[in-house]
C-alpha positions in Angstrom: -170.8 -93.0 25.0 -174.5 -93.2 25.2 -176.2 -90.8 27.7 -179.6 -91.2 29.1 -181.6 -89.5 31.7 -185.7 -89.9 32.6 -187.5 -87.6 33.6 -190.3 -84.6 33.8 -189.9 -81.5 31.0 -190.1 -78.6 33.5 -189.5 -75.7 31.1 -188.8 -74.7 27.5 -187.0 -71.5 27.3 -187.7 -68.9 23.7 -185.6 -70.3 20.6 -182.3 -67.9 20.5 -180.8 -67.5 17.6 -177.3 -65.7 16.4 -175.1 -65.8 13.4 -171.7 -67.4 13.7 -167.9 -66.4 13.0 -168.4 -67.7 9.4 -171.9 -65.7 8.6 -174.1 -68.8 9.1 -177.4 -68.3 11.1 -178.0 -70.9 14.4 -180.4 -71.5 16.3 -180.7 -73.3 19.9 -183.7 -73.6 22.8 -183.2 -74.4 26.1 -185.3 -77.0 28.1 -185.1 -78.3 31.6 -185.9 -81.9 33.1 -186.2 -83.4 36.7 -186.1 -86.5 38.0 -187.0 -88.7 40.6 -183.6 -88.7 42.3 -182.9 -87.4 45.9 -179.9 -85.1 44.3 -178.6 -84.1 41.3 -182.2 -83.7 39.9 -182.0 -81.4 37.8 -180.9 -81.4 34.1 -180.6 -78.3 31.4 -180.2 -79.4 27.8 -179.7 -77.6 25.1 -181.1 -78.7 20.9 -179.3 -77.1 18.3 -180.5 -76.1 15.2 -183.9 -74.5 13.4 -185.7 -78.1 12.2 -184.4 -79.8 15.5 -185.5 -77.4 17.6 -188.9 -76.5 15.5 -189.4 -80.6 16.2 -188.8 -80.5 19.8 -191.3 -78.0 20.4 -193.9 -79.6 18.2 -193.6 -83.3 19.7 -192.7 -82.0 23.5 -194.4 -79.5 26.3 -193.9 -78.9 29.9 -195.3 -81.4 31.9 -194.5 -84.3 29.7 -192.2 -87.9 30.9 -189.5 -88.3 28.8 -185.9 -90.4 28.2 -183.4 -87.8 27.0 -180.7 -88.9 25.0 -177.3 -86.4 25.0 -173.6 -85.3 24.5 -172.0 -83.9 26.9 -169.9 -81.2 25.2 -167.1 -78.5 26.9 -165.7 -75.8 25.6 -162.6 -73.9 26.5 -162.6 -69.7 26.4 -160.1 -67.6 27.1 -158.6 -69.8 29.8 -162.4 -70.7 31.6 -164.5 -74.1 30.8 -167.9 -74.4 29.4 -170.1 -77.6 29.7 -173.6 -78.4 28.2 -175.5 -81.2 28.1 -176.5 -81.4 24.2 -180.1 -83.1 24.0 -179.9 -85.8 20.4 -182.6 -87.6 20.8 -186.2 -86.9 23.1 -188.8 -89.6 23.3 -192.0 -90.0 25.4 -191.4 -92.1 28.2 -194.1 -94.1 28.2 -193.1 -97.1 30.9 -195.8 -95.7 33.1 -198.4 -95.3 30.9 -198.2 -99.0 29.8 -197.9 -100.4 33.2 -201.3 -98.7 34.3 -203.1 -99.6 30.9 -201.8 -103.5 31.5 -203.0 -103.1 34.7 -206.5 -101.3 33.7 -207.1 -104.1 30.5 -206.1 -107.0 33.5 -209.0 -105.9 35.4 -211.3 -105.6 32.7 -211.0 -109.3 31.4 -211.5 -110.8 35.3 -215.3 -111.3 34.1 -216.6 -114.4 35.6 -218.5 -114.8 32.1 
């Protein structure tokens, strides 16, 4: 199933990191989005792993538009139910951007010479 959500990177927690049961070292960050949407607005994903996290936070800041691709994943522990939304895949959403430069270059060329 491919997940997608757009929106506006509100925050970007500090990378955690831990060791698992089988001695390997993990990492994971935290980052929330928003979206234009009257409810349900509100998204927390999570990127696992040191080079996938170290790539989020050098392509992505707070502020920015972006389409979100994820997994939703849930785990079961001692009898209660964990979900999170696991961010693959974050790209600049640049829709708006090209609809104003159209817009901008459209004006530019309506010289009567």
């Amino acid at each position: 199933m491919d997940l997608e959500v757009k929106g506006t990177i509100e925050t970007i927690s500090e990378t955690v990191e831990g060791v698992n049961k089988a001695g390997d070292n993990w990492q994971k960050l935290t980052y929330t989005l928003t979206t234009d949407e009257q409810y349900n607005n509100l998204y927390a994903f999570e990127v696992f792993g040191k080079d996938a996290s170290t790539m989020f936070r050098k392509f992505n800041k707070v502020g920015d538009k972006v389409s979100v691709k994820f997994n939703v994943n849930t785990n079961e522990w001692k009898g209660k139910y964990y979900t999170t939304l696991q961010s693959w895949r974050c790209t600049k959403d640049d829709s708006q951007t090209t609809a104003q430069e159209t817009v901008q270059a459209e004006a530019e060329d309506d010289l009567p010479f």
